[in-house]
PQR file with spaces between the fields and no chain letter, atoms N, CA, C, O and H, PARSE charges and radii, in Angstrom:
ATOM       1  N    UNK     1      98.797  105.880   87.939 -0.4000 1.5000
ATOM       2  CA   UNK     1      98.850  106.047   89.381 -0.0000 2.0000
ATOM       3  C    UNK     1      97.433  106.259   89.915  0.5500 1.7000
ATOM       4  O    UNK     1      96.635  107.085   89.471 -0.5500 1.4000
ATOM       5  N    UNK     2      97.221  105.412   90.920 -0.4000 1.5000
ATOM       6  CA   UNK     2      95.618  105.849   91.168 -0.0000 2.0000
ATOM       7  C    UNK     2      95.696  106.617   92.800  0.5500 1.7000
ATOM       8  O    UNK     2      96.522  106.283   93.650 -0.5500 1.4000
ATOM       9  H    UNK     2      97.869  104.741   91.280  0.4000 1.0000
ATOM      10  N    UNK     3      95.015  107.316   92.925 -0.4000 1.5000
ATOM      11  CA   UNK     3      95.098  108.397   93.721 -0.0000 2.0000
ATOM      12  C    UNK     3      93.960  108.004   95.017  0.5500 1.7000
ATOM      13  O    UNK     3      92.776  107.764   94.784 -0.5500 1.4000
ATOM      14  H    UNK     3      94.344  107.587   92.235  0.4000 1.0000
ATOM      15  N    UNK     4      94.513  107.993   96.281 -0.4000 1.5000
ATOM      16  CA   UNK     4      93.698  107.106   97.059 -0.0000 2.0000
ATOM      17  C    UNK     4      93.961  107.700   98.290  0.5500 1.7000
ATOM      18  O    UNK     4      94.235  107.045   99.296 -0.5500 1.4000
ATOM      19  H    UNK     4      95.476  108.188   96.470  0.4000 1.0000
ATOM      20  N    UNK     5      93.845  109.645   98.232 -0.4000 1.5000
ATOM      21  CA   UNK     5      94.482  110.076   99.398 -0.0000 2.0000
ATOM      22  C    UNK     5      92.759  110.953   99.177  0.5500 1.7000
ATOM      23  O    UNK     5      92.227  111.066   98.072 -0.5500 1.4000
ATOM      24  H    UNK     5      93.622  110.178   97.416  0.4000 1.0000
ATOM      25  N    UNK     6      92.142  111.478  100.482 -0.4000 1.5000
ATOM      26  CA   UNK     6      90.846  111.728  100.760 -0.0000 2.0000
ATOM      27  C    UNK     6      91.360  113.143  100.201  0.5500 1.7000
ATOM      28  O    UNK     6      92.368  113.828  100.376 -0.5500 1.4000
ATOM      29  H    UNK     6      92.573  111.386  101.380  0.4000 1.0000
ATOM      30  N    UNK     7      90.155  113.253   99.426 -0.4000 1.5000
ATOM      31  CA   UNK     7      89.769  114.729   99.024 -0.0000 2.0000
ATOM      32  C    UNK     7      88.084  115.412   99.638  0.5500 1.7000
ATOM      33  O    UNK     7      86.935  115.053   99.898 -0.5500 1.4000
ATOM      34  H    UNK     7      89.337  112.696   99.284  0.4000 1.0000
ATOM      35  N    UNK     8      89.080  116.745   99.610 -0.4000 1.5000
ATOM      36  CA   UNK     8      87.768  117.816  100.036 -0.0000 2.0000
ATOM      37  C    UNK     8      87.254  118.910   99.534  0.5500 1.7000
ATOM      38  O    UNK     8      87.804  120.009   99.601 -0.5500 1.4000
ATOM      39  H    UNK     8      90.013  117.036   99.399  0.4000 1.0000
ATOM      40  N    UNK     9      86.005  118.651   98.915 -0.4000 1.5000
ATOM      41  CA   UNK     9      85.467  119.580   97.640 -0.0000 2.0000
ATOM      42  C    UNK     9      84.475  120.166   98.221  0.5500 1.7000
ATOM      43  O    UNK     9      83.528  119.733   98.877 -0.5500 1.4000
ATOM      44  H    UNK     9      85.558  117.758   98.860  0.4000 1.0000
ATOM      45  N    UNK    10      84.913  121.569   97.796 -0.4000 1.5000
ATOM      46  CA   UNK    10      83.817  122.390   98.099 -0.0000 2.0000
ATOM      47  C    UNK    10      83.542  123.983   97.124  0.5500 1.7000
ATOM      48  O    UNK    10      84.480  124.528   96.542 -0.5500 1.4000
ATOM      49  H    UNK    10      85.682  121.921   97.263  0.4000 1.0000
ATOM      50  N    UNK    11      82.487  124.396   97.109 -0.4000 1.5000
ATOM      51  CA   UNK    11      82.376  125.767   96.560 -0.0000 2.0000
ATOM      52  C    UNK    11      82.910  127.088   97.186  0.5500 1.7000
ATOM      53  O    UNK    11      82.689  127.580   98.292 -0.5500 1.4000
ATOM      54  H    UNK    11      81.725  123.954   97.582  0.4000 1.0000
ATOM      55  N    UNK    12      83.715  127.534   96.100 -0.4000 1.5000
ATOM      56  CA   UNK    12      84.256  129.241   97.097 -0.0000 2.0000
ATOM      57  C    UNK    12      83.645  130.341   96.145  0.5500 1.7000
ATOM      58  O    UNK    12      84.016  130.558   94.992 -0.5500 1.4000
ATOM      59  H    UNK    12      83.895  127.135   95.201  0.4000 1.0000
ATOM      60  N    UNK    13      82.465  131.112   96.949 -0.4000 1.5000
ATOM      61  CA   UNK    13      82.214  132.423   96.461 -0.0000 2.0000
ATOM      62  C    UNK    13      83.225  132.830   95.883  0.5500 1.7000
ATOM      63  O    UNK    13      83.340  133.101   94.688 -0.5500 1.4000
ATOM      64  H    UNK    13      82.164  130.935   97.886  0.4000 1.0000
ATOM      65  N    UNK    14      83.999  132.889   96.703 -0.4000 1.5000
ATOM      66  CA   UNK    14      85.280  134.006   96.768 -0.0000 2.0000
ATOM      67  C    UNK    14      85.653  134.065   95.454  0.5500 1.7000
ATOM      68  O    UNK    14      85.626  135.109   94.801 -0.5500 1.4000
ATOM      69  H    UNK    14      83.905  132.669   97.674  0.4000 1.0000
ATOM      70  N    UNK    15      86.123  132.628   94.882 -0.4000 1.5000
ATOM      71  CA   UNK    15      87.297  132.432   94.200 -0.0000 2.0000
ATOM      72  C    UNK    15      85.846  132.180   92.957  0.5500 1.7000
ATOM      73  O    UNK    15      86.269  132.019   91.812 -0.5500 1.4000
ATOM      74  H    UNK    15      86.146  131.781   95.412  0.4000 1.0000
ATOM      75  N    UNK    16      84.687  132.147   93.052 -0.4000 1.5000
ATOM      76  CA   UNK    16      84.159  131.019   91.947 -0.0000 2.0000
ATOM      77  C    UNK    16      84.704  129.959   91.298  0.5500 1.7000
ATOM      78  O    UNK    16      84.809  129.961   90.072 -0.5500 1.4000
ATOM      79  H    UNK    16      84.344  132.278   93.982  0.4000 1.0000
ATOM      80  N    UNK    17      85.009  129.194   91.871 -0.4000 1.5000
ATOM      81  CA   UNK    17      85.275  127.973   91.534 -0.0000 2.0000
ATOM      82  C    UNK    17      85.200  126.938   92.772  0.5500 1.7000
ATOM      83  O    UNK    17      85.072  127.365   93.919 -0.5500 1.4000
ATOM      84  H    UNK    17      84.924  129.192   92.867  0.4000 1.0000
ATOM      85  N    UNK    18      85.304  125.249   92.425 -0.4000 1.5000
ATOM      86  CA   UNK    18      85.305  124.036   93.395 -0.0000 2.0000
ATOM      87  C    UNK    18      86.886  124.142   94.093  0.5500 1.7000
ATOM      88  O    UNK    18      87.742  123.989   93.221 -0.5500 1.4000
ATOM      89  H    UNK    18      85.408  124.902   91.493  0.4000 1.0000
ATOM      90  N    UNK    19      87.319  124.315   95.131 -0.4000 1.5000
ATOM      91  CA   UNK    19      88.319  124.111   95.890 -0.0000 2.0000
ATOM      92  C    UNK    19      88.329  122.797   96.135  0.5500 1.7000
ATOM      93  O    UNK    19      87.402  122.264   96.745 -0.5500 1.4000
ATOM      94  H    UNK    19      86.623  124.439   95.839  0.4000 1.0000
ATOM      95  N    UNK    20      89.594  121.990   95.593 -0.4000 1.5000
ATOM      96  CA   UNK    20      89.966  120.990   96.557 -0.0000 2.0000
ATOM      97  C    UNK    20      91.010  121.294   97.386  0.5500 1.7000
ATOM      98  O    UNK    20      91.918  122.100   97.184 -0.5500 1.4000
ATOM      99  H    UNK    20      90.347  122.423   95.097  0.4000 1.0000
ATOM     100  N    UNK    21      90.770  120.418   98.568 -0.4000 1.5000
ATOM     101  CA   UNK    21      91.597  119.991   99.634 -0.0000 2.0000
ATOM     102  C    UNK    21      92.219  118.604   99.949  0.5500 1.7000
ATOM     103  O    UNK    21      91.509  117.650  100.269 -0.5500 1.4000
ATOM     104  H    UNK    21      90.033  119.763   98.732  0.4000 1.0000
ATOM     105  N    UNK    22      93.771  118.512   99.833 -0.4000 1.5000
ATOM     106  CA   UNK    22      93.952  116.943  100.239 -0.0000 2.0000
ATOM     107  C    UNK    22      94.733  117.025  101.571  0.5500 1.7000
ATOM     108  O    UNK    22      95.904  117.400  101.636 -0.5500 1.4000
ATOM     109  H    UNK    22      94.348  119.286   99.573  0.4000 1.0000
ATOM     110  N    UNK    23      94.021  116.660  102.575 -0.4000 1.5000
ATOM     111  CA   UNK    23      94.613  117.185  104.006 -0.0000 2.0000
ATOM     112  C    UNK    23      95.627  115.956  104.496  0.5500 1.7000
ATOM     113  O    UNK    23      96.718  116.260  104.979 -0.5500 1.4000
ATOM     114  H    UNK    23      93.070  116.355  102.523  0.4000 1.0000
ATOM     115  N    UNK    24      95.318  114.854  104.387 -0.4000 1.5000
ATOM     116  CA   UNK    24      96.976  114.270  103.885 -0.0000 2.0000
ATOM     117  C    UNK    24      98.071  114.833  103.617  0.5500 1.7000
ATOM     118  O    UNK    24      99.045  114.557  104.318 -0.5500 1.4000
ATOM     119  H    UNK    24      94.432  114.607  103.994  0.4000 1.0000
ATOM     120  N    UNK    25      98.178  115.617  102.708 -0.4000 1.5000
ATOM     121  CA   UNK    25      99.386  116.015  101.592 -0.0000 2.0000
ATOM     122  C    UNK    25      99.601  117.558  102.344  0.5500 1.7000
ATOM     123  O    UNK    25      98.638  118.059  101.763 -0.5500 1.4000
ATOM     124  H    UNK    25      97.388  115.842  102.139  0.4000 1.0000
ATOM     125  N    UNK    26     100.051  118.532  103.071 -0.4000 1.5000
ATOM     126  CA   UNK    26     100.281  119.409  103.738 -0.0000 2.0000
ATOM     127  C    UNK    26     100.936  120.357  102.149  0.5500 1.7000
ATOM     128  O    UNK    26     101.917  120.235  101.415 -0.5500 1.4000
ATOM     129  H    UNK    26     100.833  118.124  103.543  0.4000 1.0000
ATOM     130  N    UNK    27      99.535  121.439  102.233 -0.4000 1.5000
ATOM     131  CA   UNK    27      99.169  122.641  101.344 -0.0000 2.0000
ATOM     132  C    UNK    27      98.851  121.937  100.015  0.5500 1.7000
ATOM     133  O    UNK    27      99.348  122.426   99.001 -0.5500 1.4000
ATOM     134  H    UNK    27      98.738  121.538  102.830  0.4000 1.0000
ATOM     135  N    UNK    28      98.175  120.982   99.921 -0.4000 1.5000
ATOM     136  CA   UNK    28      98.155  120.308   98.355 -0.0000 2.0000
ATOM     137  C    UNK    28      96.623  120.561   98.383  0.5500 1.7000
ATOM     138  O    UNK    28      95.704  120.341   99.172 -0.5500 1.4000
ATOM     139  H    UNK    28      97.771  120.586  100.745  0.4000 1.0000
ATOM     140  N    UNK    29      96.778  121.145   97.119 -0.4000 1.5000
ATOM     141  CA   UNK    29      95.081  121.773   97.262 -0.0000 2.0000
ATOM     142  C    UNK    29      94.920  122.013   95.433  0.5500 1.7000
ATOM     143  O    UNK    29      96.039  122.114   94.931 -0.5500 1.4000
ATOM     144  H    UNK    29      97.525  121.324   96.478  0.4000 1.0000
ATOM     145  N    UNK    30      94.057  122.093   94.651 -0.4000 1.5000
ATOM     146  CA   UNK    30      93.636  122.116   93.400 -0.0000 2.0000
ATOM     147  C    UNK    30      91.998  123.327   93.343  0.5500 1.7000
ATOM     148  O    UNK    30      91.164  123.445   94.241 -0.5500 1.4000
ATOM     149  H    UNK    30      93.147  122.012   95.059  0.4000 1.0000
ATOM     150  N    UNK    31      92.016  124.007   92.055 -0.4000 1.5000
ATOM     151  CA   UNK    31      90.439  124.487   92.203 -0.0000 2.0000
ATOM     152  C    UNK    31      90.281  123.714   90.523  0.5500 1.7000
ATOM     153  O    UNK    31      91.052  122.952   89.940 -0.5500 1.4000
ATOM     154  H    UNK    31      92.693  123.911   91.326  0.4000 1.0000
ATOM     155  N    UNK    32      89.174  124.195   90.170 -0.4000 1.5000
ATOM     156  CA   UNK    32      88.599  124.219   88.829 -0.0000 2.0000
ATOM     157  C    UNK    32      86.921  124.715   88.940  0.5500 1.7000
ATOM     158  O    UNK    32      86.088  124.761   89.845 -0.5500 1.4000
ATOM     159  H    UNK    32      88.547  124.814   90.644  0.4000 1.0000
ATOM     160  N    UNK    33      86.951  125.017   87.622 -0.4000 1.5000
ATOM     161  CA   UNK    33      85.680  125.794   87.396 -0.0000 2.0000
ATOM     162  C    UNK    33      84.298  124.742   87.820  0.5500 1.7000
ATOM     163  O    UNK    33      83.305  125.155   88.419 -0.5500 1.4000
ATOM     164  H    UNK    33      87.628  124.979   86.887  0.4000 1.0000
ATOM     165  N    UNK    34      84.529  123.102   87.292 -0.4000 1.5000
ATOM     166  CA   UNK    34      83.340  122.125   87.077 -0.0000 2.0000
ATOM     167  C    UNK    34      84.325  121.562   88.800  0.5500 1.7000
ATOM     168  O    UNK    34      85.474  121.607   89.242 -0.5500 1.4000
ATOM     169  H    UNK    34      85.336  122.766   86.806  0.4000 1.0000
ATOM     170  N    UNK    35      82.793  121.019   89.289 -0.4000 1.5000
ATOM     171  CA   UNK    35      83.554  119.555   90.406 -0.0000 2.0000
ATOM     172  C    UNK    35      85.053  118.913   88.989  0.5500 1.7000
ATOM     173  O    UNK    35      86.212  119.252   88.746 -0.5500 1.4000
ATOM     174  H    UNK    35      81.860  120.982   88.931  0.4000 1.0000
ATOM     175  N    UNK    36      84.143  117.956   88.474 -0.4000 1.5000
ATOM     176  CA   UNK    36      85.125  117.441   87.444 -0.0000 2.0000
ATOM     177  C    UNK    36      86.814  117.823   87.077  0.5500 1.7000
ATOM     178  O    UNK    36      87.824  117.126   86.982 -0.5500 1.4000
ATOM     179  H    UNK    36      83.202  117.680   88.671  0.4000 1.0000
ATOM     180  N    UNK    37      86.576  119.084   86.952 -0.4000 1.5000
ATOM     181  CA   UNK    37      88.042  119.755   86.228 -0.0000 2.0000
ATOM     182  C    UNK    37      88.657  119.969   87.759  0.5500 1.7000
ATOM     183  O    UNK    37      89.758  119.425   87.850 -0.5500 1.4000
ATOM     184  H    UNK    37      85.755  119.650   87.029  0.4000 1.0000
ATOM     185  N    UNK    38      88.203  120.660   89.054 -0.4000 1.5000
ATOM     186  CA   UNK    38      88.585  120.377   90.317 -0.0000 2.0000
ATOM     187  C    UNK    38      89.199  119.384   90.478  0.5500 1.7000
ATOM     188  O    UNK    38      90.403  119.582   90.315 -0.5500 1.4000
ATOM     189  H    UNK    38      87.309  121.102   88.980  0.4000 1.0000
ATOM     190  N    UNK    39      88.857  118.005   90.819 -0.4000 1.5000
ATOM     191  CA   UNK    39      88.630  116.609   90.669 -0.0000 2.0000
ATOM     192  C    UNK    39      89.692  116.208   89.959  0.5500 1.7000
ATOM     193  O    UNK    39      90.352  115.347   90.540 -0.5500 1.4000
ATOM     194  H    UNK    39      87.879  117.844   90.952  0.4000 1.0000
ATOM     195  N    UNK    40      90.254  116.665   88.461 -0.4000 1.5000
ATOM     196  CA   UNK    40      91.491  116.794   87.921 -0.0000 2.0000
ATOM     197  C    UNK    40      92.240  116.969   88.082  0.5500 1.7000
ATOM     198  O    UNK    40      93.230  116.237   88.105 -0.5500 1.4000
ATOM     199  H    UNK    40      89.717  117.364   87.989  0.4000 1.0000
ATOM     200  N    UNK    41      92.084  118.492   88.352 -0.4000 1.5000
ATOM     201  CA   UNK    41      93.639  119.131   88.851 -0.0000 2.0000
ATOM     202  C    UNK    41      93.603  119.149   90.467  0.5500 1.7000
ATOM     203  O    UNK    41      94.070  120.048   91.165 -0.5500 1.4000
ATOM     204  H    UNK    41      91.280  119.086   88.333  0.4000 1.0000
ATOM     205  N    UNK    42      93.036  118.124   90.870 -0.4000 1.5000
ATOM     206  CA   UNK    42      93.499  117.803   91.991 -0.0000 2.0000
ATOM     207  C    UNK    42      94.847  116.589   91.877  0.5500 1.7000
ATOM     208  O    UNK    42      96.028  116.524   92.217 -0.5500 1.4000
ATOM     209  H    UNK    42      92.656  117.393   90.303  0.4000 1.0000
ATOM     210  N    UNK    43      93.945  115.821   91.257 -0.4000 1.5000
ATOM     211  CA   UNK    43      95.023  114.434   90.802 -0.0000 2.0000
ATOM     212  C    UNK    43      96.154  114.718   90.497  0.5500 1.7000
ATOM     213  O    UNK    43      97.108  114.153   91.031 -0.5500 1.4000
ATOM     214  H    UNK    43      92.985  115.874   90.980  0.4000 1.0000
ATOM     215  N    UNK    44      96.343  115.949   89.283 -0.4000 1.5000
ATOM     216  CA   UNK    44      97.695  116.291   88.854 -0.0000 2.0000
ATOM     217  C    UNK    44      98.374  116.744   89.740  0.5500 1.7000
ATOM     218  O    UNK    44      99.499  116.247   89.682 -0.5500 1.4000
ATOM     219  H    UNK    44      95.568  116.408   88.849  0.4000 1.0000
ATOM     220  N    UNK    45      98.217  117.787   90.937 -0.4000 1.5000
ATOM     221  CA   UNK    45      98.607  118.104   91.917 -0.0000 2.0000
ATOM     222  C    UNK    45      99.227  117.230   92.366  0.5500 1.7000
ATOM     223  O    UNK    45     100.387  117.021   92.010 -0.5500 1.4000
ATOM     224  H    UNK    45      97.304  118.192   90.984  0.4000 1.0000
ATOM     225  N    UNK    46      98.566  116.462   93.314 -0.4000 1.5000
ATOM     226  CA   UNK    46      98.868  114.855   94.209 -0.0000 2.0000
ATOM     227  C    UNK    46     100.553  114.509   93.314  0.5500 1.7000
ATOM     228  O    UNK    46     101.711  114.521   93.732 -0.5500 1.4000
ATOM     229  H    UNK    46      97.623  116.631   93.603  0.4000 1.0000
ATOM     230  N    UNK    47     100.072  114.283   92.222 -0.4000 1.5000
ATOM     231  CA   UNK    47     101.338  113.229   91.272 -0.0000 2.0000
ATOM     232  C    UNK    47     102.194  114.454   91.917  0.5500 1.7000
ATOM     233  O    UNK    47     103.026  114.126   92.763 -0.5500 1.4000
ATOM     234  H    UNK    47      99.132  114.274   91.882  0.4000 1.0000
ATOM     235  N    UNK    48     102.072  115.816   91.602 -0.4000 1.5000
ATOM     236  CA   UNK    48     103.500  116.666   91.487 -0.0000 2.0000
ATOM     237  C    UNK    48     103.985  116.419   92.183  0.5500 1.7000
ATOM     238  O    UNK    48     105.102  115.907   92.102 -0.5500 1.4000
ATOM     239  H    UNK    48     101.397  116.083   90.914  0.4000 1.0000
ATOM     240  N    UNK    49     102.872  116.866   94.058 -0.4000 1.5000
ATOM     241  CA   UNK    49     103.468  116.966   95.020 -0.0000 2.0000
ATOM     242  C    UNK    49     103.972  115.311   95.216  0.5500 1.7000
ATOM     243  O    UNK    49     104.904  115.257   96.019 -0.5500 1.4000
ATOM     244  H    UNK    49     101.964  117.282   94.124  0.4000 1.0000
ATOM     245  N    UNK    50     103.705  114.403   94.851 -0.4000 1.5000
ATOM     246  CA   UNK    50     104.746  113.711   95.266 -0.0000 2.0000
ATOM     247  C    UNK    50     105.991  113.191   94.376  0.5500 1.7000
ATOM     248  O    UNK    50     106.830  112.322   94.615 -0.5500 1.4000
ATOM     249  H    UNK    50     102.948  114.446   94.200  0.4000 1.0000
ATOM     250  N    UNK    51     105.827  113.941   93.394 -0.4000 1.5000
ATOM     251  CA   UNK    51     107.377  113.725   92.518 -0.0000 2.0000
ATOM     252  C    UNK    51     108.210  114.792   93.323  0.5500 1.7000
ATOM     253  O    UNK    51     109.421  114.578   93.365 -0.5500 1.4000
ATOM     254  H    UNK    51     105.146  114.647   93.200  0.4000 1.0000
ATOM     255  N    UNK    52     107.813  115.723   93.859 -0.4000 1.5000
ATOM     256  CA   UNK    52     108.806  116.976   94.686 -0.0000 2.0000
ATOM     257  C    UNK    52     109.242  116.453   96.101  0.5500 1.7000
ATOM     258  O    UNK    52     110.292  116.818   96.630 -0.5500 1.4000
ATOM     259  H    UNK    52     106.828  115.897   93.825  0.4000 1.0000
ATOM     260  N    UNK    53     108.214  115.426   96.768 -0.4000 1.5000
ATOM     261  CA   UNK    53     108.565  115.189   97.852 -0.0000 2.0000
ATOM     262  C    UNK    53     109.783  114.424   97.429  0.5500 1.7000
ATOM     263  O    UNK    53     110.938  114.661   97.784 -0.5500 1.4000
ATOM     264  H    UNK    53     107.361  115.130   96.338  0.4000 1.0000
ATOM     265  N    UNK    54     109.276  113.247   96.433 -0.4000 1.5000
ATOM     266  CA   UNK    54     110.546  112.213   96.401 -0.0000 2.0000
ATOM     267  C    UNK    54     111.708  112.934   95.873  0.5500 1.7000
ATOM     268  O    UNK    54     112.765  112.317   96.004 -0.5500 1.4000
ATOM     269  H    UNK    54     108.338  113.054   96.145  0.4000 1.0000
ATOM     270  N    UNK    55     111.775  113.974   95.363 -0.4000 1.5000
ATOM     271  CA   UNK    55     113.245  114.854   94.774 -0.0000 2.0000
ATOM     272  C    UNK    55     114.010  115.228   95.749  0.5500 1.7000
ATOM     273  O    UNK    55     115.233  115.097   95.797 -0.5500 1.4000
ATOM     274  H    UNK    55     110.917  114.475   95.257  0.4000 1.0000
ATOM     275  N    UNK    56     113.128  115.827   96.759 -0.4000 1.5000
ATOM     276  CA   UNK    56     113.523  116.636   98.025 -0.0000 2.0000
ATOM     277  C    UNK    56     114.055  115.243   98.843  0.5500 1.7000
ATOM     278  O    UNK    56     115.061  115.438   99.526 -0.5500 1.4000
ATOM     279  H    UNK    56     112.135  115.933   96.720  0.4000 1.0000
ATOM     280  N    UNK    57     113.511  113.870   98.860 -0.4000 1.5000
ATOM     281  CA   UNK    57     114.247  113.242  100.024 -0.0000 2.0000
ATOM     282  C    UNK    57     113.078  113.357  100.808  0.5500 1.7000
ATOM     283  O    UNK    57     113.418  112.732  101.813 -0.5500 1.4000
ATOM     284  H    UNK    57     112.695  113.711   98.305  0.4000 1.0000
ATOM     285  N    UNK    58     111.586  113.857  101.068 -0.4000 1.5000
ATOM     286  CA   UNK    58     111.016  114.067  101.900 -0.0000 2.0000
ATOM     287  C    UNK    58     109.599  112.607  101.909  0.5500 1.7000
ATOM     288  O    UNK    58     109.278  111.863  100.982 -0.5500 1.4000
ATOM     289  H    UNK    58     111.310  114.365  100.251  0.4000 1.0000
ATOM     290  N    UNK    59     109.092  112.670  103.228 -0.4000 1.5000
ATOM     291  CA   UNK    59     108.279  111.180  103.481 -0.0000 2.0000
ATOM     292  C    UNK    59     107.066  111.321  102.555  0.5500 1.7000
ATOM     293  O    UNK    59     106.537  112.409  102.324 -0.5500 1.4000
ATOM     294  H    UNK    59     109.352  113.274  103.982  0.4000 1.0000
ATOM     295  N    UNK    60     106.754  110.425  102.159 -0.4000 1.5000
ATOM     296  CA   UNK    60     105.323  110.641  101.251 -0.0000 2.0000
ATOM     297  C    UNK    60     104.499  109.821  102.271  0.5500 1.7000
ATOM     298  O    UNK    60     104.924  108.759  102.727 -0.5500 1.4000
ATOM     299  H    UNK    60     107.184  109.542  102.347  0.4000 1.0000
ATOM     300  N    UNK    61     102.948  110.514  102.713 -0.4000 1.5000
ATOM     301  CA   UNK    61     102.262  109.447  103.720 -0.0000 2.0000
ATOM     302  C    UNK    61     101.635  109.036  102.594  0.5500 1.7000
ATOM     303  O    UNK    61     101.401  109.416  101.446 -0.5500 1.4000
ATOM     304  H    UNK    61     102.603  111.377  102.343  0.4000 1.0000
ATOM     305  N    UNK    62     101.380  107.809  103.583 -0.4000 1.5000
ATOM     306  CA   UNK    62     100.099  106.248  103.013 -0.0000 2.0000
ATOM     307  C    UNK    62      98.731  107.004  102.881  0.5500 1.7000
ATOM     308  O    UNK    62      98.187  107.804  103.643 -0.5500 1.4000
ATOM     309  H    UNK    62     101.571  107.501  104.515  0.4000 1.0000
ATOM     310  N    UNK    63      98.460  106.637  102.012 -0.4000 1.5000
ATOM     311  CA   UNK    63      96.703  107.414  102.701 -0.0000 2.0000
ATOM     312  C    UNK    63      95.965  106.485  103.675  0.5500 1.7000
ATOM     313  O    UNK    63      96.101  105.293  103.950 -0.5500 1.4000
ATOM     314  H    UNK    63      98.902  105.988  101.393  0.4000 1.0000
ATOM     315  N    UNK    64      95.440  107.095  103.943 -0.4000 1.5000
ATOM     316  CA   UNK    64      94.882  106.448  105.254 -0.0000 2.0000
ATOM     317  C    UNK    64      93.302  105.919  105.072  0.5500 1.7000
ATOM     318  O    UNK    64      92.713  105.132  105.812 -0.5500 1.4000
ATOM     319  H    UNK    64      95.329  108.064  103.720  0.4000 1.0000
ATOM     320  N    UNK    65      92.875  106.468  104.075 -0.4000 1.5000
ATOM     321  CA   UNK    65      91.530  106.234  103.408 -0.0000 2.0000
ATOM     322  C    UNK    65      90.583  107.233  104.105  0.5500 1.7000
ATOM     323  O    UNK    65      91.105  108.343  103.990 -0.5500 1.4000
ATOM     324  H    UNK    65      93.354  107.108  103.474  0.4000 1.0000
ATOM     325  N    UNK    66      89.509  107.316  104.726 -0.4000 1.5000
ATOM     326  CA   UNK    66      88.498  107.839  105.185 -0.0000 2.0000
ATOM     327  C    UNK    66      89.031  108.832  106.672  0.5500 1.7000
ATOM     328  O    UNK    66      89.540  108.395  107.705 -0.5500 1.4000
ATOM     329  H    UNK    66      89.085  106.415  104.820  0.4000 1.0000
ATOM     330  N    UNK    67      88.758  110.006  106.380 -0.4000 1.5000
ATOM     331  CA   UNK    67      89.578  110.574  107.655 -0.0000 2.0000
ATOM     332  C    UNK    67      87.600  111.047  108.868  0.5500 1.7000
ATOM     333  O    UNK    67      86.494  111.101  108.330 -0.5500 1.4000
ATOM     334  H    UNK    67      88.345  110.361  105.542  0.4000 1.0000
ATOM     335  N    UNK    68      87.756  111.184  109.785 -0.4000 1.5000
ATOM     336  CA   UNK    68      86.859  111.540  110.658 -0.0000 2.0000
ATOM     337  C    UNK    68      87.374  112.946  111.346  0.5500 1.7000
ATOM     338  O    UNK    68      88.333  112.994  112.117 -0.5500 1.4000
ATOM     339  H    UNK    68      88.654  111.140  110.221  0.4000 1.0000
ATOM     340  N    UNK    69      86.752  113.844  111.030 -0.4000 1.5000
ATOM     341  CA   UNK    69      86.673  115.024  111.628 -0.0000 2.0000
ATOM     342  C    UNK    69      85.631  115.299  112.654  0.5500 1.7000
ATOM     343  O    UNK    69      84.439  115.114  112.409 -0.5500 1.4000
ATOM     344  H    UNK    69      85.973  113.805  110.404  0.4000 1.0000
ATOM     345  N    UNK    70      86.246  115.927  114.293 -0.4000 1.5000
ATOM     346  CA   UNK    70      85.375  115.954  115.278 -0.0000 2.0000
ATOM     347  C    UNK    70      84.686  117.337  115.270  0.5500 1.7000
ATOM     348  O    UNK    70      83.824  117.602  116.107 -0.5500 1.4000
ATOM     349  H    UNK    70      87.214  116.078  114.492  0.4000 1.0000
């Protein structure tokens, strides 16, 4: 499955570790210690959340590719 929904990586003091964000996917989010392992368990995420959507009956969006924030 190749994964083609925009991700958003960033560093959290907080947490020490890379936070992802896939703002597509509503609360689908991944950390890891490296970008890389982030970057991972982001992907695995994505797959879950959409094996749960399709269980539930619920819409899976298209990605949309490149999002623009104002």
């Amino acid at each position: 499955m190749s994964i083609k929904y925009e991700l958003i990586i960033y560093w959290s003091d907080e947490d020490q570790s890379f936070v992802v964000e896939v703002p597509e996917l509503a609360g689908c989010m991944a950390d890891g210690e490296t970008y890389e392992q982030a970057v991972a368990n982001a992907q695995q995420v994505i797959k879950e959340w959409i094996e749960i959507a399709r269980e539930l009956g619920r819409p899976i969006p298209e990605p949309r590719g490149r999002l623009l924030y104002a």
